[in-house]
C-alpha positions in Angstrom: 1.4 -6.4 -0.6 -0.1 -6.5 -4.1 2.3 -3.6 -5.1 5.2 -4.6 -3.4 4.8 -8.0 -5.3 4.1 -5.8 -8.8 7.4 -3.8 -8.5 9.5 -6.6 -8.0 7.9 -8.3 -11.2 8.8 -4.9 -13.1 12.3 -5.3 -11.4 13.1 -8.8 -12.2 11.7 -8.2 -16.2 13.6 -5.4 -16.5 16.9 -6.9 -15.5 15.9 -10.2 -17.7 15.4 -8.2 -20.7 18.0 -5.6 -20.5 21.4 -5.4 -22.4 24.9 -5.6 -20.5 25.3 -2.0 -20.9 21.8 -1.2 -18.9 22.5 -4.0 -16.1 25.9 -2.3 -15.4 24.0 1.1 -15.1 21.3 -0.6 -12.9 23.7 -2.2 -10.6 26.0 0.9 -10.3 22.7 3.1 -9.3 21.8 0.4 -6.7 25.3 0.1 -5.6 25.1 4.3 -4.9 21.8 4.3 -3.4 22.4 1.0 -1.1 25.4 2.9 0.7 23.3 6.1 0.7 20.4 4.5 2.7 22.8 2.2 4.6 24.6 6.4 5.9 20.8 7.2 6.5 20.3 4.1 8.9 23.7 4.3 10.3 22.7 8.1 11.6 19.3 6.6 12.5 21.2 3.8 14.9 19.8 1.1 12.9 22.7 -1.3 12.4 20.9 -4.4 11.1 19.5 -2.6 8.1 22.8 -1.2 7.8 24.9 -3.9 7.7 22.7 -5.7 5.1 22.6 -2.4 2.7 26.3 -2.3 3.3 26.8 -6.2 2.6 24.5 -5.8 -0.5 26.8 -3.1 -2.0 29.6 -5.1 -1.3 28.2 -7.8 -3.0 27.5 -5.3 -6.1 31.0 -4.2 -6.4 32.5 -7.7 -6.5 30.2 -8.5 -9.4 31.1 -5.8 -11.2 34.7 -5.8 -10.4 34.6 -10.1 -11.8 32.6 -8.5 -15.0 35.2 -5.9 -15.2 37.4 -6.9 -18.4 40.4 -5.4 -17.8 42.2 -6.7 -21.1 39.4 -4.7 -23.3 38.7 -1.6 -21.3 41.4 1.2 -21.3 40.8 2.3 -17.6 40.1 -1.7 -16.1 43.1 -1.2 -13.7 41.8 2.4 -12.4 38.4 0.8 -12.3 39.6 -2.3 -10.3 41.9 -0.1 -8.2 38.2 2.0 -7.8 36.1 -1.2 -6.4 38.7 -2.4 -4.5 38.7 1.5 -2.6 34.8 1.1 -2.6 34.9 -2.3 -1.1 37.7 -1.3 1.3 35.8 1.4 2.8 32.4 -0.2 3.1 33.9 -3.8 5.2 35.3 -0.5 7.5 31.9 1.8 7.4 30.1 -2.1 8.3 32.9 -3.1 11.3 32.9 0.6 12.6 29.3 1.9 11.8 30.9 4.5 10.2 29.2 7.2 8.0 32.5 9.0 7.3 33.8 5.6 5.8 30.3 5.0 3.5 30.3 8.6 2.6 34.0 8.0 1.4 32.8 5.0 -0.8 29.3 6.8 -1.5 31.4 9.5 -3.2 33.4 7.4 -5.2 30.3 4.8 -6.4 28.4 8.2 -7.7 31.4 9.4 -10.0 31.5 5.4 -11.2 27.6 5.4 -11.3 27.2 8.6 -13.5 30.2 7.6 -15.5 28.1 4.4 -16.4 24.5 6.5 -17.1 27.1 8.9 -19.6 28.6 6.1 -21.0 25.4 3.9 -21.8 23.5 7.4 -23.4 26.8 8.1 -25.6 26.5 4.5 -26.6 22.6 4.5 -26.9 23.1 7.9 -28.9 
């Protein structure tokens, strides 16, 4: 209990004190591995913890799609058109239990989440 309680103090600093650029990064790598472990408990019949993994991505996309500037970045409209595939697929993987339609988004949220990591060492660099 003592850890649990200790890693969610190191997660909640760690999101206060980090820049935009790292929160982005952070979300995207939680967005990737909340649909991989909701495919994991979807295979394992476990549709509770599936549908609140899947929910929770879903939530991550639309904050990144409402912090998406699309005026300022030169891809926003790809992006968008991106989260809105992403969010498409996981309301269908949730209603369907579906692993072929979280693998779908899963695919897509890795490409976006290494894109971010790149992007935020380029800019770190």
């Amino acid at each position: 209990m003592n850890t649990a309680r200790g890693i969610n103090a190191y997660r909640q600093h760690a999101a206060q004190t980090a820049s935009k650029t790292q929160i982005v990064v952070m979300l995207a790598a939680r967005m990737t591995s909340d649909i991989a472990q909701a495919i994991a408990n979807i295979e394992e019949q476990n549709p509770a913890a599936a549908h609140e993994l899947l929910v929770h991505a879903q939530q991550i996309v639309d904050e990144l799609s409402t912090a998406l500037e699309v005026d300022t970045c030169p891809a926003g409209n790809e992006l968008r058109s991106l989260y809105q595939f992403i969010t498409d697929e996981l309301v269908e993987a949730n209603i369907q239990k579906s692993t072929q339609h979280a693998a779908n988004a899963h695919r897509v949220a890795e490409e976006i989440s290494a894109m971010f990591a790149a992007a935020a060492q380029e800019r770190a660099a």
